[in-house]
N, C-alpha and C positions, 0 to 999 in steps of 0.2 A: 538432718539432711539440709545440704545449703537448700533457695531458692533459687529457681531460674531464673535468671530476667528476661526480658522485654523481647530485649536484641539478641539474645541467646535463641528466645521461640521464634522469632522474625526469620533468624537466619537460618534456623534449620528447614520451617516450613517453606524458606524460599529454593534451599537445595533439594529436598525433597519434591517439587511441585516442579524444577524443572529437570531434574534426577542428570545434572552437574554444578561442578562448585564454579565453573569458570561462572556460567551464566547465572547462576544464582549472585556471583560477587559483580556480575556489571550491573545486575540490578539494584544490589545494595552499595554498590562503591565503595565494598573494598576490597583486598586482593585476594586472590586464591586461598594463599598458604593462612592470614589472618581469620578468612572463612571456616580453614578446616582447624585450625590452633579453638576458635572459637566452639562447632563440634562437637572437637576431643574432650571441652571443658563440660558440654551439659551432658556429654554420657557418663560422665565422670560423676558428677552431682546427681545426676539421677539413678546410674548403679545398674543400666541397660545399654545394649548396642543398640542404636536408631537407624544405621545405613550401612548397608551392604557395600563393602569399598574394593574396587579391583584397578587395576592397571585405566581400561578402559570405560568403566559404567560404574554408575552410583544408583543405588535402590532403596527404597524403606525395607526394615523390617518387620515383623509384623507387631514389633513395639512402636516402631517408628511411624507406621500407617495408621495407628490407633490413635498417636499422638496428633499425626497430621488430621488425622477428620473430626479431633475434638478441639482441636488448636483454631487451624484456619480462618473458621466463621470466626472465632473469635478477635482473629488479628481484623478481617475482613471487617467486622461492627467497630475496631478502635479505629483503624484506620479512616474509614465512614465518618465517623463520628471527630475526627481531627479536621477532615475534608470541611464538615460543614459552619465548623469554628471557625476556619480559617477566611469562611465567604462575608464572616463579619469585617474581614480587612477588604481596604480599599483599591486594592491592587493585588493580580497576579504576576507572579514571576518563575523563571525557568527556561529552557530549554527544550523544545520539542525538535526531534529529529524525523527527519521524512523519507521514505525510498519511494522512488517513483520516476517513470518515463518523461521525458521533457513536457508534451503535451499536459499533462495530470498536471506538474507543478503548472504551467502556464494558466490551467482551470481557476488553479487554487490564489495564484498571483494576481487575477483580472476578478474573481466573486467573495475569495474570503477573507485573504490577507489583511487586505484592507479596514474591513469590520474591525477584527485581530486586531491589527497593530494600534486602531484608533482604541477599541477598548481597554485594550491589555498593553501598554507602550513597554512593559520591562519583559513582557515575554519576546523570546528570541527563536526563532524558525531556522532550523538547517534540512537546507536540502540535498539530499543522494542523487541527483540524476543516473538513473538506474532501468534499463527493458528490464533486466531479467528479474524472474521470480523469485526472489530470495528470501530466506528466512529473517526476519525482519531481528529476533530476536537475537538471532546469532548473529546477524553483522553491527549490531548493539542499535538498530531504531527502533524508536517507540511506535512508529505507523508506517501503515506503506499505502500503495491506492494501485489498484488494479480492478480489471471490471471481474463484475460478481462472479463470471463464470470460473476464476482465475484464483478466488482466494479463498483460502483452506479454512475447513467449515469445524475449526476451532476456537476460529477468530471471530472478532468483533467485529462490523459492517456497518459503517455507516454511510448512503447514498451520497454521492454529491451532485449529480443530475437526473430527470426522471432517463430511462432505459432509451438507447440511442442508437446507432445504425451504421454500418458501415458505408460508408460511398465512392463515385470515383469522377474524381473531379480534374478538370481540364483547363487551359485557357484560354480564353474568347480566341486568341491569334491563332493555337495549334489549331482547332476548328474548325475554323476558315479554310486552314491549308489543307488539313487533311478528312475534311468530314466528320460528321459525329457517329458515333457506332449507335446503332440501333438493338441488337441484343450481345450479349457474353464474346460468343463465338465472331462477331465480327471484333476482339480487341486482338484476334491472334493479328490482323493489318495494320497494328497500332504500335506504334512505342510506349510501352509500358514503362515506369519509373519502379522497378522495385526495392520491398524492404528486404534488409537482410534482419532476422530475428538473433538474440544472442543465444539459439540453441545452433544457429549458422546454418540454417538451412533458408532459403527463403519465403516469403510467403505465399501463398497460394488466394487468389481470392475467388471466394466464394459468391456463390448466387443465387437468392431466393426468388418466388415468383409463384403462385395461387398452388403452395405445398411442394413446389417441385425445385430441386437446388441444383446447380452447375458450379462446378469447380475447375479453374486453369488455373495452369503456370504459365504467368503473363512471360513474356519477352520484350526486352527491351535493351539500350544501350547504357543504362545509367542502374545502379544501385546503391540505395542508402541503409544506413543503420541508424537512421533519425529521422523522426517526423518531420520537424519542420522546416530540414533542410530539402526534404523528400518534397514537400509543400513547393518550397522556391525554387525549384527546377521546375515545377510544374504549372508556378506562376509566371514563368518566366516563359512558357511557349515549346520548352521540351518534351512533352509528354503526360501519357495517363496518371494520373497520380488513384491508388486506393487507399482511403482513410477511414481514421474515426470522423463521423462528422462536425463533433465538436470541436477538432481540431483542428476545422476547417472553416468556421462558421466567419470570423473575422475576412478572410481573404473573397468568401463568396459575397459577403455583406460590400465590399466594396467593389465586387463587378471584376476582381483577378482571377476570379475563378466559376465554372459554369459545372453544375454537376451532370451529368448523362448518366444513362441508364437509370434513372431516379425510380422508376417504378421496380429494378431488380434488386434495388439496395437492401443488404443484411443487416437483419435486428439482432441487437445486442442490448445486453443487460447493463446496468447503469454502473458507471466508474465509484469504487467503494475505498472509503475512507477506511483501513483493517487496523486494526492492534490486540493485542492477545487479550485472552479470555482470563489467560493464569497469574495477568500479570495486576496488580492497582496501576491504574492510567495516573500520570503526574498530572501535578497541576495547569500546566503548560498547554500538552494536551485537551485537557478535560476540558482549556476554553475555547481551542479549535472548535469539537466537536460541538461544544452549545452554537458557537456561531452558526457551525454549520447545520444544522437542527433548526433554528432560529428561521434561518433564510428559508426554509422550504416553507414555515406555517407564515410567510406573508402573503 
Protein backbone atom coordinates (compact mmCIF):
# COMPACT_ATOMS: atom_id res chain seq x y z
CA UNK A 1 0.00 0.00 0.00
CA UNK A 2 1.50 3.26 -1.15
CA UNK A 3 1.76 6.09 1.74
CA UNK A 4 -0.06 9.01 2.16
CA UNK A 5 1.35 12.20 2.31
CA UNK A 6 1.51 15.18 4.16
CA UNK A 7 -0.68 17.24 1.54
CA UNK A 8 -2.83 14.36 0.67
CA UNK A 9 -3.95 14.32 4.78
CA UNK A 10 -3.93 18.25 4.90
CA UNK A 11 -6.25 18.47 2.15
CA UNK A 12 -8.60 16.01 2.79
CA UNK A 13 -8.97 17.17 6.49
CA UNK A 14 -9.50 20.57 5.12
CA UNK A 15 -12.52 19.44 2.86
CA UNK A 16 -13.78 17.46 5.31
CA UNK A 17 -13.84 20.18 8.20
CA UNK A 18 -15.27 22.58 5.92
CA UNK A 19 -17.63 19.69 3.97
CA UNK A 20 -16.57 21.83 0.49
CA UNK A 21 -13.87 21.57 -1.95
CA UNK A 22 -14.32 25.24 -2.98
CA UNK A 23 -13.52 26.40 0.59
CA UNK A 24 -11.30 23.98 1.52
CA UNK A 25 -9.10 24.92 -1.84
CA UNK A 26 -9.08 28.84 -0.77
CA UNK A 27 -7.84 27.78 2.27
CA UNK A 28 -5.01 25.73 0.86
CA UNK A 29 -4.55 27.80 -2.49
CA UNK A 30 -5.39 25.65 -4.72
CA UNK A 31 -8.13 24.95 -7.09
CA UNK A 32 -11.09 23.01 -6.98
CA UNK A 33 -10.64 20.33 -9.58
CA UNK A 34 -6.53 19.91 -8.29
CA UNK A 35 -8.28 19.45 -4.72
CA UNK A 36 -10.65 16.81 -5.81
CA UNK A 37 -7.88 15.12 -8.58
CA UNK A 38 -5.75 15.09 -5.18
CA UNK A 39 -8.94 13.03 -3.05
CA UNK A 40 -9.55 10.77 -5.81
CA UNK A 41 -5.75 9.88 -5.20
CA UNK A 42 -5.78 9.02 -1.38
CA UNK A 43 -8.92 6.95 -1.71
CA UNK A 44 -7.32 5.25 -4.17
CA UNK A 45 -3.99 4.42 -1.97
CA UNK A 46 -5.98 3.77 0.78
CA UNK A 47 -8.64 1.37 -0.85
CA UNK A 48 -11.76 3.37 1.09
CA UNK A 49 -14.42 6.03 0.09
CA UNK A 50 -13.71 9.16 2.56
CA UNK A 51 -16.63 11.70 1.27
CA UNK A 52 -19.88 11.40 0.36
CA UNK A 53 -19.97 13.48 -3.05
CA UNK A 54 -23.29 14.90 -4.57
CA UNK A 55 -24.03 17.69 -7.12
CA UNK A 56 -24.58 19.95 -4.07
CA UNK A 57 -22.74 18.87 -0.51
CA UNK A 58 -19.80 17.03 0.61
CA UNK A 59 -19.81 14.76 3.78
CA UNK A 60 -17.19 12.25 5.54
CA UNK A 61 -17.93 8.78 5.60
CA UNK A 62 -17.81 7.10 8.48
CA UNK A 63 -14.14 5.96 7.15
CA UNK A 64 -13.69 9.46 6.42
CA UNK A 65 -14.80 10.88 10.02
CA UNK A 66 -12.55 8.25 11.63
CA UNK A 67 -9.85 9.49 9.59
CA UNK A 68 -10.63 13.13 10.44
CA UNK A 69 -10.65 12.66 14.30
CA UNK A 70 -7.44 10.73 14.24
CA UNK A 71 -5.81 13.04 11.54
CA UNK A 72 -6.49 16.53 12.67
CA UNK A 73 -4.90 16.97 16.19
CA UNK A 74 -2.31 15.66 14.40
CA UNK A 75 -2.04 17.99 11.48
CA UNK A 76 -3.08 20.72 14.47
CA UNK A 77 0.49 19.65 16.67
CA UNK A 78 2.58 19.81 13.18
CA UNK A 79 1.18 22.73 12.27
CA UNK A 80 1.79 24.26 15.98
CA UNK A 81 4.92 23.00 16.02
CA UNK A 82 6.03 24.67 12.39
CA UNK A 83 4.25 28.11 13.91
CA UNK A 84 6.78 27.98 16.81
CA UNK A 85 9.91 27.42 14.60
CA UNK A 86 9.17 29.88 12.63
CA UNK A 87 9.11 32.71 15.78
CA UNK A 88 12.90 31.89 15.63
CA UNK A 89 12.84 34.18 12.31
CA UNK A 90 12.96 37.67 12.67
CA UNK A 91 10.16 38.81 10.77
CA UNK A 92 6.57 38.05 9.93
CA UNK A 93 5.08 37.97 6.54
CA UNK A 94 1.71 37.63 4.74
CA UNK A 95 -1.50 38.87 4.23
CA UNK A 96 -4.26 39.44 6.52
CA UNK A 97 -7.58 40.20 5.21
CA UNK A 98 -10.21 42.05 7.14
CA UNK A 99 -14.29 42.44 6.75
CA UNK A 100 -15.60 45.13 8.81
CA UNK A 101 -17.73 48.43 9.03
CA UNK A 102 -15.73 51.70 8.37
CA UNK A 103 -15.92 52.66 11.93
CA UNK A 104 -14.09 49.07 13.16
CA UNK A 105 -11.42 49.59 10.52
CA UNK A 106 -10.94 53.28 11.72
CA UNK A 107 -10.54 51.46 15.49
CA UNK A 108 -8.02 49.35 14.20
CA UNK A 109 -6.23 52.12 11.94
CA UNK A 110 -5.89 54.80 14.97
CA UNK A 111 -4.78 51.61 18.08
CA UNK A 112 -3.26 48.75 16.27
CA UNK A 113 -2.09 49.16 12.92
CA UNK A 114 0.36 51.08 13.90
CA UNK A 115 1.94 48.63 16.57
CA UNK A 116 1.62 46.08 13.37
CA UNK A 117 3.16 47.83 10.91
CA UNK A 118 6.11 49.07 13.23
CA UNK A 119 6.65 45.40 14.41
CA UNK A 120 5.75 43.33 11.40
CA UNK A 121 6.77 45.81 8.34
CA UNK A 122 6.28 42.75 5.49
CA UNK A 123 2.89 41.94 6.87
CA UNK A 124 0.16 43.48 4.72
CA UNK A 125 -3.55 44.43 5.91
CA UNK A 126 -6.58 44.35 3.47
CA UNK A 127 -9.52 45.84 4.27
CA UNK A 128 -13.29 44.85 3.29
CA UNK A 129 -15.30 47.82 4.23
CA UNK A 130 -18.34 45.86 4.84
CA UNK A 131 -21.96 46.46 7.45
CA UNK A 132 -23.16 43.42 6.57
CA UNK A 133 -22.73 40.22 8.42
CA UNK A 134 -20.88 37.94 6.35
CA UNK A 135 -19.52 34.74 6.32
CA UNK A 136 -15.98 35.75 6.57
CA UNK A 137 -14.89 32.32 5.27
CA UNK A 138 -16.89 32.29 2.25
CA UNK A 139 -16.16 35.62 0.97
CA UNK A 140 -12.26 34.31 1.41
CA UNK A 141 -11.16 36.75 4.91
CA UNK A 142 -9.45 35.51 7.44
CA UNK A 143 -11.21 38.00 10.27
CA UNK A 144 -13.95 40.13 10.39
CA UNK A 145 -14.97 42.48 13.67
CA UNK A 146 -18.34 42.94 14.78
CA UNK A 147 -19.65 43.52 18.30
CA UNK A 148 -20.05 40.35 20.48
CA UNK A 149 -23.55 40.19 20.22
CA UNK A 150 -23.10 39.82 16.41
CA UNK A 151 -20.74 37.02 15.82
CA UNK A 152 -21.39 33.34 15.57
CA UNK A 153 -20.43 31.50 18.48
CA UNK A 154 -18.10 29.23 16.44
CA UNK A 155 -15.84 31.67 16.02
CA UNK A 156 -12.86 33.03 17.68
CA UNK A 157 -13.23 36.53 19.56
CA UNK A 158 -10.96 38.61 20.28
CA UNK A 159 -12.04 42.19 22.37
CA UNK A 160 -10.78 45.12 20.85
CA UNK A 161 -12.34 47.56 23.43
CA UNK A 162 -13.69 47.06 26.89
CA UNK A 163 -17.94 46.83 26.16
CA UNK A 164 -19.34 50.34 25.06
CA UNK A 165 -22.76 52.10 24.41
CA UNK A 166 -24.59 53.39 22.06
CA UNK A 167 -25.32 57.29 21.98
CA UNK A 168 -26.75 60.36 20.25
CA UNK A 169 -24.81 62.92 19.64
CA UNK A 170 -25.50 66.49 18.36
CA UNK A 171 -23.86 69.63 17.54
CA UNK A 172 -23.22 72.52 19.89
CA UNK A 173 -25.03 74.92 16.73
CA UNK A 174 -28.14 72.46 16.17
CA UNK A 175 -28.74 72.91 20.08
CA UNK A 176 -28.85 76.30 20.27
CA UNK A 177 -31.46 76.37 17.49
CA UNK A 178 -33.34 73.84 18.43
CA UNK A 179 -33.00 72.82 22.20
CA UNK A 180 -31.74 69.72 23.59
CA UNK A 181 -34.26 66.71 24.16
CA UNK A 182 -34.56 65.84 27.57
CA UNK A 183 -35.83 62.08 27.32
CA UNK A 184 -36.58 59.61 24.09
CA UNK A 185 -40.04 60.79 23.22
CA UNK A 186 -38.98 64.32 22.90
CA UNK A 187 -36.63 63.30 19.53
CA UNK A 188 -39.98 62.62 17.74
CA UNK A 189 -39.55 67.25 17.42
CA UNK A 190 -36.01 66.56 16.26
CA UNK A 191 -34.32 65.88 13.05
CA UNK A 192 -33.11 62.70 13.31
CA UNK A 193 -30.04 61.53 10.93
CA UNK A 194 -30.83 58.01 10.08
CA UNK A 195 -28.95 54.74 9.28
CA UNK A 196 -29.97 52.56 6.74
CA UNK A 197 -28.59 48.88 7.83
CA UNK A 198 -27.61 46.62 4.70
CA UNK A 199 -30.59 44.27 5.62
CA UNK A 200 -32.32 47.89 4.20
CA UNK A 201 -34.51 48.39 6.77
CA UNK A 202 -33.54 51.28 8.99
CA UNK A 203 -32.59 51.60 12.35
CA UNK A 204 -34.43 51.82 15.31
CA UNK A 205 -32.84 53.30 18.39
CA UNK A 206 -33.21 51.97 21.42
CA UNK A 207 -33.32 53.18 25.13
CA UNK A 208 -32.17 52.05 28.32
CA UNK A 209 -32.82 53.52 31.76
CA UNK A 210 -32.98 51.81 35.61
CA UNK A 211 -34.22 48.30 33.52
CA UNK A 212 -36.82 49.90 31.44
CA UNK A 213 -36.16 50.33 27.45
CA UNK A 214 -37.84 52.53 24.78
CA UNK A 215 -37.63 51.96 21.21
CA UNK A 216 -38.45 54.77 18.07
CA UNK A 217 -38.21 55.04 14.71
CA UNK A 218 -36.54 58.33 14.60
CA UNK A 219 -37.71 60.75 11.69
CA UNK A 220 -35.71 62.70 9.89
CA UNK A 221 -34.69 64.40 6.48
CA UNK A 222 -31.44 62.83 5.93
CA UNK A 223 -30.20 58.98 5.69
CA UNK A 224 -26.95 57.25 5.56
CA UNK A 225 -25.66 53.92 5.01
CA UNK A 226 -22.40 54.99 6.74
CA UNK A 227 -21.10 56.06 9.97
CA UNK A 228 -18.93 58.49 9.47
CA UNK A 229 -20.60 60.20 6.85
CA UNK A 230 -23.79 59.95 9.22
CA UNK A 231 -21.16 61.62 11.91
CA UNK A 232 -20.61 64.77 9.45
CA UNK A 233 -23.96 65.70 8.75
CA UNK A 234 -24.23 65.83 12.30
CA UNK A 235 -21.20 67.61 12.97
CA UNK A 236 -22.19 69.92 10.61
CA UNK A 237 -25.49 71.27 12.53
CA UNK A 238 -27.93 68.94 10.65
CA UNK A 239 -29.33 66.77 13.02
CA UNK A 240 -29.53 63.93 15.75
CA UNK A 241 -26.94 61.58 15.02
CA UNK A 242 -27.36 57.76 17.01
CA UNK A 243 -23.85 55.94 17.31
CA UNK A 244 -21.39 53.66 18.44
CA UNK A 245 -19.75 55.82 20.90
CA UNK A 246 -16.43 54.84 19.93
CA UNK A 247 -17.14 56.08 16.73
CA UNK A 248 -17.74 59.16 17.96
CA UNK A 249 -15.14 59.83 20.56
CA UNK A 250 -12.64 61.96 18.28
CA UNK A 251 -15.44 64.49 17.15
CA UNK A 252 -16.84 64.88 20.93
CA UNK A 253 -12.98 65.13 22.12
CA UNK A 254 -12.83 68.21 19.95
CA UNK A 255 -16.15 70.07 21.09
CA UNK A 256 -18.06 68.99 17.31
CA UNK A 257 -20.03 67.09 18.97
CA UNK A 258 -22.16 67.21 22.37
CA UNK A 259 -23.90 64.02 23.47
CA UNK A 260 -27.59 64.21 24.98
CA UNK A 261 -29.60 61.84 26.65
CA UNK A 262 -26.30 60.55 28.05
CA UNK A 263 -27.98 58.96 31.12
CA UNK A 264 -30.37 56.80 28.35
CA UNK A 265 -27.42 55.68 26.30
CA UNK A 266 -27.42 51.73 25.33
CA UNK A 267 -24.82 49.10 26.60
CA UNK A 268 -23.29 47.10 24.27
CA UNK A 269 -20.86 44.53 24.26
CA UNK A 270 -17.25 45.14 23.06
CA UNK A 271 -16.46 45.28 19.04
CA UNK A 272 -14.57 41.51 18.49
CA UNK A 273 -11.82 40.84 16.55
CA UNK A 274 -13.61 37.02 14.89
CA UNK A 275 -11.87 34.19 12.63
CA UNK A 276 -12.79 30.80 12.62
CA UNK A 277 -12.33 28.23 14.99
CA UNK A 278 -11.76 25.42 11.98
CA UNK A 279 -9.50 27.21 10.53
CA UNK A 280 -5.10 27.52 11.55
CA UNK A 281 -4.90 31.52 11.77
CA UNK A 282 -1.87 32.49 9.21
CA UNK A 283 0.80 34.15 10.30
CA UNK A 284 -0.32 37.50 9.45
CA UNK A 285 -2.99 37.33 11.54
CA UNK A 286 -1.68 35.57 14.49
CA UNK A 287 0.34 39.02 14.89
CA UNK A 288 -2.55 41.22 14.75
CA UNK A 289 -4.03 39.39 17.48
CA UNK A 290 -0.89 39.36 19.78
CA UNK A 291 -0.82 43.20 19.21
CA UNK A 292 -4.02 43.23 19.99
CA UNK A 293 -3.88 41.11 23.39
CA UNK A 294 -0.71 42.88 24.13
CA UNK A 295 -2.48 46.52 24.30
CA UNK A 296 -5.06 45.46 26.80
CA UNK A 297 -2.42 43.94 29.65
CA UNK A 298 -0.70 47.68 29.64
Amino acid sequence: MIRPTLNEINAFCAVASHRSFRRAADELGITPSTLSHTIRNLEMDLGVRLLHRTTRSVAPTEAGLELLARMEPLITAFDTTIEHMRRFRDTVSGTVRISAASPAIMLLLDRFIPALSERHPDVHVEFVADGRLVDIVDDGCDAGIRFDEAVPRDMIGVPLTAASRFIVVAAPSYLERHGTPLTPKDLHDHNCIRMRLTTGRALQWTFTKDGNAQTIDPKGRMTFGDVPLQLAASAAGLGLAFVWETAAHSLIDQGDLRVVLDDWATPIGPPLLYYSSNRRAPPALRALVDVIQESHQR
